[in-house]
N, C-alpha and C positions, 0 to 999 in steps of 0.2 A: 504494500500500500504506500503511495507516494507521500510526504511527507507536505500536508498541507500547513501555508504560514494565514495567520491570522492578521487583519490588519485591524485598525481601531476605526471606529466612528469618532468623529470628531464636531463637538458644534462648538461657535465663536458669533462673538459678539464684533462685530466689526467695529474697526478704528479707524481715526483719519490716516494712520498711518501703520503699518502690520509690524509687529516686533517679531523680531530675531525668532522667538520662541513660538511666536501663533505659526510663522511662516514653516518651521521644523514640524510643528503639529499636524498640520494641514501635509506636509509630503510625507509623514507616516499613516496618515489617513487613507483608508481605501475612499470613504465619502465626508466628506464636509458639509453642514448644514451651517448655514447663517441664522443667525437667532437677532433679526431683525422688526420681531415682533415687540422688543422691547420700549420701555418707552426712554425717547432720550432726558439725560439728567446734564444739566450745568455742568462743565469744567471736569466733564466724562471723556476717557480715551475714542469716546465716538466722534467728539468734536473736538478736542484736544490734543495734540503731540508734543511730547515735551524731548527736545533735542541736547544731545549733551556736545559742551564744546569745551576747546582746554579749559579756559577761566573760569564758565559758569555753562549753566544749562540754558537756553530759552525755549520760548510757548507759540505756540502756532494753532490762533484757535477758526474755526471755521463758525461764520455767521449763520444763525441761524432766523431767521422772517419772525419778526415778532408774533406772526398770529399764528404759529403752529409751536409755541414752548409749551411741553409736557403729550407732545403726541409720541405717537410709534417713529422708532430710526425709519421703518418704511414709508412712513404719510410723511415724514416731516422735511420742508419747504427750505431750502437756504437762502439765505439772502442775496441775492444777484443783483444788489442795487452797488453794492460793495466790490470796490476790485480787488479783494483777500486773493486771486489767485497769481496775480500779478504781483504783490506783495509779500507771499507767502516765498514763493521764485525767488524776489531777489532777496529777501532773508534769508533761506537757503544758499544763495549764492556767496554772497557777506560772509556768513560766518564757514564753509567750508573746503573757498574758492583751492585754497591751496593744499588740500590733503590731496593721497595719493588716490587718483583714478578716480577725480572730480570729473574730468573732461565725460567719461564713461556713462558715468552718473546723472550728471547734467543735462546731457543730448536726453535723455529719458524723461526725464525730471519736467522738461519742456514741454513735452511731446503731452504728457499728462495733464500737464496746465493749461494746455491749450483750448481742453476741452471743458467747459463751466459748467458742471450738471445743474439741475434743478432739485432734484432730491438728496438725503441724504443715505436712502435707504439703496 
C-alpha cells in the first residue's frame, strides 16, 4: 500500500499584507479557505501592516468608506476618495529603496498598486 501524505486545511483571515508564516501555511495546505466573513475591527492586520525597518517599524493602514465600519472584510467598501495606494508605494519605497533585491520587489510592488480595488474583501 503506497504511503499516503496528508496535507492540512488551512483557513486565514486575510491581511493587507501576508506574513512570512500565513504564506508557509497556505503552501503546506492542500486547500485554503479565506475567512472573510469576518467582521473588520480598527487597527486589525486586515487593514493594517506594520513594517519593520533598521530604526523603527512603520504602519500602512488602508482607508476604509466611513459608511461600511463594522461590516464583513467581504461587504466592506474602501475609501477611493484617498490616494493611500500611491502613498503606500512611495512609503515602501523610502524606507527600503536600498536593501538587497529592492529593484525585484518593486517592479511587483507597482504592478499591485496599480490596481485600486473597491472592496476589501
Amino acid at each position: 500500500m503506497p504511503l499516503e501524505l496528508h496535507r492540512a486545511v488551512t483557513a486565514l483571515q486575510p491581511h493587507y499584507f501576508l506574513t512570512v508564516q500565513d504564506v508557509a501555511l497556505m503552501l503546506a495546505a492542500s486547500q485554503v479557505y479565506v475567512a472573510d466573513h469576518l467582521q473588520v475591527r480598527h487597527q486589525s492586520p486586515v487593514v493594517r501592516a506594520v513594517f519593520p525597518t533598521a530604526e523603527e517599524s512603520f504602519r500602512l493602514t488602508v482607508p476604509i468608506h466611513p459608511s461600511h465600519h463594522g461590516a464583513t472584510i467581504a461587504e466592506t467598501l474602501l475609501d477611493t476618495r484617498q490616494p493611500w495606494p500611491r502613498r503606500h508605494l512611495k512609503s515602501l519605497y523610502h524606507q527600503y529603496r536600498f536593501a538587497p533585491y529592492f529593484d525585484v520587489y518593486y517592479t511587483v510592488l507597482e504592478q499591485v498598486f496599480s490596481h485600486v480595488p473597491h472592496h476589501l474583501g
